[in-house]
Backbone as a chain_set.jsonl record, in Angstrom:
{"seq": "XXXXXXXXXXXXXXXXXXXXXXXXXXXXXXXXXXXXXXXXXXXXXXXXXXXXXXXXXXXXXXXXXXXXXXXXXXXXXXXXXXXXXXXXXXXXXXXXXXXXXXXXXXXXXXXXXXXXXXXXXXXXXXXXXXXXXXXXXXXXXXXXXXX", "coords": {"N": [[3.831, 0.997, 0.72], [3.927, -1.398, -2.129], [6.094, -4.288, -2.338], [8.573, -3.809, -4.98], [8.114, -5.146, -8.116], [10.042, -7.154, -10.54], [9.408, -6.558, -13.397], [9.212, -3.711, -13.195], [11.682, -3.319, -12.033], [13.133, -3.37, -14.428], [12.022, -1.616, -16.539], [12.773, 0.833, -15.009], [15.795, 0.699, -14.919], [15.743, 0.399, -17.786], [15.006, 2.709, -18.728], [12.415, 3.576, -18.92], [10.41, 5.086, -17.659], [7.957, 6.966, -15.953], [8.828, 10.499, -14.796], [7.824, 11.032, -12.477], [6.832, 8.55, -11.548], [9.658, 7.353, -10.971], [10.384, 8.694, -9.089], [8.922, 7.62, -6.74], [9.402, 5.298, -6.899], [12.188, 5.196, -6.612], [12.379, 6.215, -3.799], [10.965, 4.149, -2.456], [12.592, 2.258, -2.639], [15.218, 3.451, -1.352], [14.524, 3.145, 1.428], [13.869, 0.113, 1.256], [15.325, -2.09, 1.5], [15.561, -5.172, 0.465], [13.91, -4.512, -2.003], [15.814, -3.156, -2.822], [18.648, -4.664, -2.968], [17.676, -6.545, -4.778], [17.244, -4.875, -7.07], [20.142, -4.255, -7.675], [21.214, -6.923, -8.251], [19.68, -7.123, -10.354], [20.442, -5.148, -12.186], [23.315, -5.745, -12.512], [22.637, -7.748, -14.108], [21.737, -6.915, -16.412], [23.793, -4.835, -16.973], [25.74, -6.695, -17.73], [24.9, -7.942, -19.846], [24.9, -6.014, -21.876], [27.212, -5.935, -22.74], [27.931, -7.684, -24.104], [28.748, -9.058, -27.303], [27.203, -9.269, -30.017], [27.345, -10.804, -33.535], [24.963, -10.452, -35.895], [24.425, -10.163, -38.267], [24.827, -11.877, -40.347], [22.504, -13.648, -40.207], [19.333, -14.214, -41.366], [16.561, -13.297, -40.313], [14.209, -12.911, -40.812], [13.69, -13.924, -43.627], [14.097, -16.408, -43.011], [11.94, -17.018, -41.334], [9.819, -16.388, -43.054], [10.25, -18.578, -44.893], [9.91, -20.969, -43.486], [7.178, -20.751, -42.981], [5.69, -20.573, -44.836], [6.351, -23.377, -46.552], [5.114, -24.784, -44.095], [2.793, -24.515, -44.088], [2.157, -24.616, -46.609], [1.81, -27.688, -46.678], [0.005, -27.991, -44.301], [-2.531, -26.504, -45.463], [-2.766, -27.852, -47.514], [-3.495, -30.84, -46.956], [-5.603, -30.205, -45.223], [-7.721, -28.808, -46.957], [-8.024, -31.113, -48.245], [-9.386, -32.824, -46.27], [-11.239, -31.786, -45.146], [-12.952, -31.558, -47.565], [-13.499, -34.562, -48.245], [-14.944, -35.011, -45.098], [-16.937, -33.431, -45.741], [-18.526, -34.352, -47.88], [-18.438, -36.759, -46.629], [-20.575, -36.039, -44.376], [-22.641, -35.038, -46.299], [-23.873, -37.661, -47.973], [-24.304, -39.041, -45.873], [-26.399, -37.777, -45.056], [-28.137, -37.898, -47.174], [-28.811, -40.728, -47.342], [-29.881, -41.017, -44.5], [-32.177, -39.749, -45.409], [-33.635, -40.531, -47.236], [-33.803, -43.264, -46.188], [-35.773, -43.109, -44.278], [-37.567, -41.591, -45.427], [-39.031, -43.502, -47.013], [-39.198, -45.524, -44.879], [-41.409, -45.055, -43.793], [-43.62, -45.13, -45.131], [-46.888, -45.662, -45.151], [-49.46, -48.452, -45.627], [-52.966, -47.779, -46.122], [-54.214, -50.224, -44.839], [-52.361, -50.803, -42.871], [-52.223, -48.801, -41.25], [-53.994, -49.216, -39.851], [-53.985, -51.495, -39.011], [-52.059, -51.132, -36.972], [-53.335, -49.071, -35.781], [-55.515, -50.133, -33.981], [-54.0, -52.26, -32.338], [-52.818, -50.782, -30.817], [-55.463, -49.999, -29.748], [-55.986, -52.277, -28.482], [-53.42, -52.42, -26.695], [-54.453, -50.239, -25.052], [-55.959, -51.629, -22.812], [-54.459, -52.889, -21.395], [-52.87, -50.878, -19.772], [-52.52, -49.08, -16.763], [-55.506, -47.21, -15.15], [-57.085, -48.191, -16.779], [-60.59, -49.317, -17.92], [-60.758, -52.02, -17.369], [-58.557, -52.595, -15.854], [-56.769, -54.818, -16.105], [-54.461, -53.613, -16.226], [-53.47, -52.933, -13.293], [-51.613, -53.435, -10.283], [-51.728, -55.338, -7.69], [-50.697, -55.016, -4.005], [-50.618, -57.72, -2.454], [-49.667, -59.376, 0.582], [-46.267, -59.878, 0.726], [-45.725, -59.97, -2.309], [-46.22, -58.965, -5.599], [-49.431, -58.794, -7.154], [-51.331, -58.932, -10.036], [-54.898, -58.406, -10.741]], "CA": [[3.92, 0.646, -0.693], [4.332, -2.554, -1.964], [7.807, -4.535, -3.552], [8.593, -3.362, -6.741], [8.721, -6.135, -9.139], [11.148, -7.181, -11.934], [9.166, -5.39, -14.892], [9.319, -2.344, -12.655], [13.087, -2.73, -12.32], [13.556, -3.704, -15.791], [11.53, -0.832, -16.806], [13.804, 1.741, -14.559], [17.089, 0.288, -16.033], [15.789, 0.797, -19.705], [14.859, 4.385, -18.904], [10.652, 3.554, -19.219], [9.481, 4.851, -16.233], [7.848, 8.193, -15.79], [9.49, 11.098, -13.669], [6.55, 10.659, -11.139], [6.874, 7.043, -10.734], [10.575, 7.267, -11.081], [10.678, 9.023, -7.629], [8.063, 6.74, -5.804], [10.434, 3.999, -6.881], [13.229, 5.517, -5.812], [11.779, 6.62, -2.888], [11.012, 2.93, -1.61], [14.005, 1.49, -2.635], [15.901, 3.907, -0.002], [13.733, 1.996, 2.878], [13.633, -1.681, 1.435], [16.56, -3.188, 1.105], [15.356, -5.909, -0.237], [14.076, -3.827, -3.285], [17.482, -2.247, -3.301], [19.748, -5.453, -3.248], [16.943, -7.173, -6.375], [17.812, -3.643, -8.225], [21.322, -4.258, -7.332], [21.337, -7.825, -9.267], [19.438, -7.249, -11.964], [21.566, -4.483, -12.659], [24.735, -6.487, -12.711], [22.565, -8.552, -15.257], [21.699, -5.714, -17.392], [25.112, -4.479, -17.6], [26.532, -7.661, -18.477], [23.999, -8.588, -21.52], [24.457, -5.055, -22.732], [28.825, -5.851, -23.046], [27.916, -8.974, -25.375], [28.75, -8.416, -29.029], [26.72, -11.067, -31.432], [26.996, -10.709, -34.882], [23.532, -11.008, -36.211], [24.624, -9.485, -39.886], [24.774, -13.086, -41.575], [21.178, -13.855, -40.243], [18.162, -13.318, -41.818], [15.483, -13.871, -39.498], [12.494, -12.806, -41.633], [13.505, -14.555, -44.766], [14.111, -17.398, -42.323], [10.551, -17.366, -40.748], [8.991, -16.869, -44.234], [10.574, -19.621, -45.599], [9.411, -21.795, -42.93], [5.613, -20.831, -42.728], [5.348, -20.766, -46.594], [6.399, -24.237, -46.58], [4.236, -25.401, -43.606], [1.302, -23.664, -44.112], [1.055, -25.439, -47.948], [1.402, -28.883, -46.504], [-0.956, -28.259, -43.714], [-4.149, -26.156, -45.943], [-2.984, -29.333, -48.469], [-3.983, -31.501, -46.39], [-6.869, -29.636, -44.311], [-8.873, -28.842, -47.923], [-8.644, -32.52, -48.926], [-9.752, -34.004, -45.397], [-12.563, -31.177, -45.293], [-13.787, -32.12, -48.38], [-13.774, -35.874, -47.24], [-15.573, -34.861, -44.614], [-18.482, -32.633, -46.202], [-19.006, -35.199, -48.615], [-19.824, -38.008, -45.815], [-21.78, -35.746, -43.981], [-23.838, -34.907, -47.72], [-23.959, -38.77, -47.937], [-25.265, -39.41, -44.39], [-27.66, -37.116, -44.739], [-28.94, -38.229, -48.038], [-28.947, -41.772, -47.011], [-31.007, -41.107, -43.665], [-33.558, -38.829, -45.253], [-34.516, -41.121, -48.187], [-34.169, -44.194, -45.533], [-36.665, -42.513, -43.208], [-39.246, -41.837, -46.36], [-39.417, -44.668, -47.307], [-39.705, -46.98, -44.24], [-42.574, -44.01, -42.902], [-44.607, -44.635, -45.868], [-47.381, -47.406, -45.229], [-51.031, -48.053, -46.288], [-54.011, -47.149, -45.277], [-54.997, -51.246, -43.866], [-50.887, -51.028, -42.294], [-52.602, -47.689, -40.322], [-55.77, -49.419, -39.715], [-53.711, -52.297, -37.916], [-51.571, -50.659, -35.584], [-54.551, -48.544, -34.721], [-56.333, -51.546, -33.687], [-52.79, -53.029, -32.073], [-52.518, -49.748, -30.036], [-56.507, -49.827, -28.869], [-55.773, -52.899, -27.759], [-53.173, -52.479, -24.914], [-54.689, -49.757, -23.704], [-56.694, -52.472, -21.792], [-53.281, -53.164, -20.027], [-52.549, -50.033, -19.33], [-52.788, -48.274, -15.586], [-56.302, -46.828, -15.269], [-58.281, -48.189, -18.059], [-61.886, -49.627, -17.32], [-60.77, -52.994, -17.191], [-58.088, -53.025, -14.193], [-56.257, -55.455, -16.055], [-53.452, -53.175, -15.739], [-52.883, -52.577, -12.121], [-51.468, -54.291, -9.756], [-52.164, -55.089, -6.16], [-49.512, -55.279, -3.277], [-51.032, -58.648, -1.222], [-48.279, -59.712, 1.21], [-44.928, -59.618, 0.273], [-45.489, -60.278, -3.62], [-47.279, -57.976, -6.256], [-50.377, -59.877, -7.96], [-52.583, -58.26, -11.069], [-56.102, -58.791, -10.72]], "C": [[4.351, -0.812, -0.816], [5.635, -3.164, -2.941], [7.735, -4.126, -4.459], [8.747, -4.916, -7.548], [9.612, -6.235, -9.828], [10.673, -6.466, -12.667], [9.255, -3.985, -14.398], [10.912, -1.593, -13.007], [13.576, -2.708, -13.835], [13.124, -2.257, -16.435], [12.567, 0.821, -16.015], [15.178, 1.748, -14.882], [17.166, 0.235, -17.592], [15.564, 2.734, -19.528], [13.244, 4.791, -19.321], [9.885, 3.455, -18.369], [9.486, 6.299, -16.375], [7.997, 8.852, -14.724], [8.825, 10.563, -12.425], [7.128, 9.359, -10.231], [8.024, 6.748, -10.377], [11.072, 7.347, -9.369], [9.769, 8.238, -6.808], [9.384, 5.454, -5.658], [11.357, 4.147, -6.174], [13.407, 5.805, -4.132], [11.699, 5.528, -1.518], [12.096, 1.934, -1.382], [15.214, 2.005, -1.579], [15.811, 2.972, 0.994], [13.728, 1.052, 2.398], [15.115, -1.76, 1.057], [16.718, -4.0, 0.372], [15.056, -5.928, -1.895], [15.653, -3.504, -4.344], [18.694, -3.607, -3.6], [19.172, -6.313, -4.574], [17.122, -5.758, -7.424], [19.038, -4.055, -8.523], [21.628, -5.611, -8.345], [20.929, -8.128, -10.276], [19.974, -6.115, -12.588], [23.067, -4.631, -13.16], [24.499, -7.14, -14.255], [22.547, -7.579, -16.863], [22.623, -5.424, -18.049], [25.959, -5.706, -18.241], [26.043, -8.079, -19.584], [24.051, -6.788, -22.122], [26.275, -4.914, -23.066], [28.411, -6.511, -23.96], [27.629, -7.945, -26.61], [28.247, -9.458, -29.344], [26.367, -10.174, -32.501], [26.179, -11.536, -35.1], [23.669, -10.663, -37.871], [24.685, -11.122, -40.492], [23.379, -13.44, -41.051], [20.062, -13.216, -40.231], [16.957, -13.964, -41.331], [14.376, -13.87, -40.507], [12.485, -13.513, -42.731], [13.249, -16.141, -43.765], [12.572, -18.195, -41.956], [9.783, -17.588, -41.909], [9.15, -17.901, -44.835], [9.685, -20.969, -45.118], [8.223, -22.031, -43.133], [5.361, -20.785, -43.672], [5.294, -22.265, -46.468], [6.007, -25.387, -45.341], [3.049, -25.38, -43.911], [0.942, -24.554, -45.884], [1.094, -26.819, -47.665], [0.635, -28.997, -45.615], [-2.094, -27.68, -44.757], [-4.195, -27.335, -47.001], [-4.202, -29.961, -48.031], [-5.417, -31.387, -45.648], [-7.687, -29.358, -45.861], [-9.112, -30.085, -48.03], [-9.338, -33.179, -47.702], [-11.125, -33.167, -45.325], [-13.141, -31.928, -46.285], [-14.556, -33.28, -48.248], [-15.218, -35.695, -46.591], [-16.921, -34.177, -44.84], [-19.126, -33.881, -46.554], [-19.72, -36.572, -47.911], [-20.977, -37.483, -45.49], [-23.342, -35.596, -45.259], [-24.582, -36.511, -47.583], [-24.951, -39.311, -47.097], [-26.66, -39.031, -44.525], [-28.952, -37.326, -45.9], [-29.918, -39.857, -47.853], [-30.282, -41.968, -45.946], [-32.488, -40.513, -43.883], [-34.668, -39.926, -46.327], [-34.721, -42.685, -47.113], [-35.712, -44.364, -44.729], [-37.739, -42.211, -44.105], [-39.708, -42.825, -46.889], [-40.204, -45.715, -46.149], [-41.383, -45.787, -43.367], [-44.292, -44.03, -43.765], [-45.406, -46.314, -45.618], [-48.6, -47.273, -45.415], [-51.386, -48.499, -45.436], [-54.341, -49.033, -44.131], [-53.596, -51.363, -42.637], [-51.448, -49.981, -41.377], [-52.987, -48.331, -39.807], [-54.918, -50.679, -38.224], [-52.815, -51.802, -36.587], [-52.257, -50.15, -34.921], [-55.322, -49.798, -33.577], [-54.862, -52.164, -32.623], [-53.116, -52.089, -30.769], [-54.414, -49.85, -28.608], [-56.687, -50.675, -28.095], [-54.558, -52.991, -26.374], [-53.113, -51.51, -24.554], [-55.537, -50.355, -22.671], [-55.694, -52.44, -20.817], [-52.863, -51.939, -19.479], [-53.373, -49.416, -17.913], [-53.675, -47.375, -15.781], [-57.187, -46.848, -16.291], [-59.168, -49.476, -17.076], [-61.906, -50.94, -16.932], [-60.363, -53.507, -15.949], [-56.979, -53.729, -14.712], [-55.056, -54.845, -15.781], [-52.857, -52.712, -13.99], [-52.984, -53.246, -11.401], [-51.476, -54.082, -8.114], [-51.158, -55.386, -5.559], [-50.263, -56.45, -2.085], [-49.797, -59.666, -0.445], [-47.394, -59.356, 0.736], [-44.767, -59.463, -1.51], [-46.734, -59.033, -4.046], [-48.23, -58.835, -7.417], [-50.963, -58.69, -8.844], [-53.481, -59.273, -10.975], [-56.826, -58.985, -11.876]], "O": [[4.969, -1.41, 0.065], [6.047, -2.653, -3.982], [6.612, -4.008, -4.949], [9.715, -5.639, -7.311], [10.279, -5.201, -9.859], [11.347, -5.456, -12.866], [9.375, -3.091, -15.235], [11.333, -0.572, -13.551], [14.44, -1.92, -14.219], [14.098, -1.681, -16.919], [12.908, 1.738, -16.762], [15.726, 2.823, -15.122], [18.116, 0.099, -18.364], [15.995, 3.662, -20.214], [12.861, 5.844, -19.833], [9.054, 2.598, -18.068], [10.467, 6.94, -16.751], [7.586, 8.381, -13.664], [9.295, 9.8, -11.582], [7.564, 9.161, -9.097], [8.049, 5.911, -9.475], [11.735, 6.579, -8.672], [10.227, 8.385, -5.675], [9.99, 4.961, -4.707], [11.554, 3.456, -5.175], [14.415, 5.612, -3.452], [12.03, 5.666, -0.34], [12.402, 1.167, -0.469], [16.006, 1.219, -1.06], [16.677, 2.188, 1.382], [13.431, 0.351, 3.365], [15.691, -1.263, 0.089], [17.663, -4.007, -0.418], [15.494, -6.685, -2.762], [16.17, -3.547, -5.461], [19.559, -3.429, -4.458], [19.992, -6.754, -5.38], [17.085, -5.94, -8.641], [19.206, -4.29, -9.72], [22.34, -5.336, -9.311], [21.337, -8.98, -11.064], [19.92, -6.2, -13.815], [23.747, -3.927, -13.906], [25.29, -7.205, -15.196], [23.156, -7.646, -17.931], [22.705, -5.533, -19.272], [26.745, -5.555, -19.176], [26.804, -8.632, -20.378], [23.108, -6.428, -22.826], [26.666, -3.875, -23.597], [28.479, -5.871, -25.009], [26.973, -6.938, -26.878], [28.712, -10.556, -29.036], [25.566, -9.24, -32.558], [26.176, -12.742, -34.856], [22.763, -11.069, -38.598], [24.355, -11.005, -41.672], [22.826, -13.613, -42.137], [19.685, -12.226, -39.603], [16.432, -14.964, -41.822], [13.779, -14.876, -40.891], [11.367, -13.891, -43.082], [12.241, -16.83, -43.92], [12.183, -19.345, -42.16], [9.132, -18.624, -42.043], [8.165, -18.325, -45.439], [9.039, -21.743, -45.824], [7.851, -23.166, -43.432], [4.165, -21.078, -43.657], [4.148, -22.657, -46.251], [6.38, -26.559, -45.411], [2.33, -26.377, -43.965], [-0.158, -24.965, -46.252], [0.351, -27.436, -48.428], [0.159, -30.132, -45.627], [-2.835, -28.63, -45.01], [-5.266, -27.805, -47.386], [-5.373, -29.834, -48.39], [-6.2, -32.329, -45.526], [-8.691, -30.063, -45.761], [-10.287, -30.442, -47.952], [-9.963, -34.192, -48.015], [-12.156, -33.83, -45.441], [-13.814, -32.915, -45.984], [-15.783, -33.32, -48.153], [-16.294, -36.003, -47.104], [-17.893, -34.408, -44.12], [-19.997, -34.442, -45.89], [-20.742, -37.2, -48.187], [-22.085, -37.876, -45.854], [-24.525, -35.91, -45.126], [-25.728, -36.591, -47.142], [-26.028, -39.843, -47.366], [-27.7, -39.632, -44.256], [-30.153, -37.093, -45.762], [-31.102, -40.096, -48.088], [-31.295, -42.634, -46.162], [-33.497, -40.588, -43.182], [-35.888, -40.082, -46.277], [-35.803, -43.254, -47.257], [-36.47, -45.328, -44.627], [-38.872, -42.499, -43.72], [-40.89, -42.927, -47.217], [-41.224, -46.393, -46.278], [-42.115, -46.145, -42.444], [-45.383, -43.519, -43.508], [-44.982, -47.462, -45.752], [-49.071, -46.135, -45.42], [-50.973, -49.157, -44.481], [-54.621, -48.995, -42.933], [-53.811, -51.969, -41.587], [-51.048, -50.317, -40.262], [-52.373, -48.383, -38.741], [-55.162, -50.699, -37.017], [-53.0, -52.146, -35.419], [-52.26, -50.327, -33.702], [-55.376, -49.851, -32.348], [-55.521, -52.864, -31.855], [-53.628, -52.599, -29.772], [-54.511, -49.799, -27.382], [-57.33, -50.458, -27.068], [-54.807, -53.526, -25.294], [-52.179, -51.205, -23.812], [-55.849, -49.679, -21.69], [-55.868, -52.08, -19.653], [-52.356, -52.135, -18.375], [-54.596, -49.28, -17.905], [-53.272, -46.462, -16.5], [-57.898, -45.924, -16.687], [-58.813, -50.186, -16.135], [-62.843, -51.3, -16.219], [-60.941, -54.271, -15.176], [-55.963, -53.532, -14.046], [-54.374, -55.504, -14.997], [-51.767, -52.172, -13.799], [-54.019, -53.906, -11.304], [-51.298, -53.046, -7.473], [-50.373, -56.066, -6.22], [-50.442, -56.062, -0.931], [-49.191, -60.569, -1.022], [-47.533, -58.294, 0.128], [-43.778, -58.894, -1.973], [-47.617, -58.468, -3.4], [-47.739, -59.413, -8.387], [-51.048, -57.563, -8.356], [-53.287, -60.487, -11.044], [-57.997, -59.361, -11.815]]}, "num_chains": 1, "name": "protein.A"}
């Protein structure tokens, strides 16, 4: 079997361990020692945090905590609606900006077609494998020449 852990012992010193397991535990702790002397000091601890008296009667934890997270919680969603908003509103912006930018500069007439067509039919002359050649280049000695 293997060491018992702390939540084991912790769990056998509260009384939250079932019969079964109760005796396995017990069982190994005979033969380890080591088990048996880490029972042995967290038992000392046990008993000594269960002498302490603290008066807890003047504090009120829960009003305490509510108080707190009431009065974080409205200066952070403050703040988090107004920077959202902010933020929608560029993105709206952006997006208005780039769409009417983009129809506009996309719109061009028919002789503005006519010339890029014409622009375009022209360097496919230069281009690698058209009928001309002018595009490709030869490797003669050390340097690369177009023919």
């Amino acid at each position: 079997m293997e060491h018992i852990n702390d939540t084991q012992i912790f769990d056998m010193l509260g009384g939250h361990v079932q019969a079964d397991e109760q005796e396995s535990l017990q069982a190994h702790m005979a033969q380890c020692s080591n088990c048996r002397q880490r029972l042995d000091e967290l038992r000392q601890t046990w008993d000594d945090l269960g002498t302490w008296e603290i008066d807890t009667s003047e504090i009120d934890l829960l009003e305490n905590l509510t108080s707190a997270i009431h009065h974080r919680n409205w200066h952070v969603n403050f703040l988090s609606i107004q920077g959202l908003t902010r933020i929608a509103a560029s993105i709206l912006l952006a997006t208005f900006i780039g769409y009417a930018a983009g129809k506009f500069s996309t719109q061009k007439s028919t002789e503005e077609w006519g010339l890029a067509t014409a622009q375009s039919s022209f360097l496919q002359v230069l281009s690698p494998g058209s009928s001309t050649g002018w595009g490709e280049l030869e490797l003669q000695g050390d340097t690369l020449e177009s023919y």
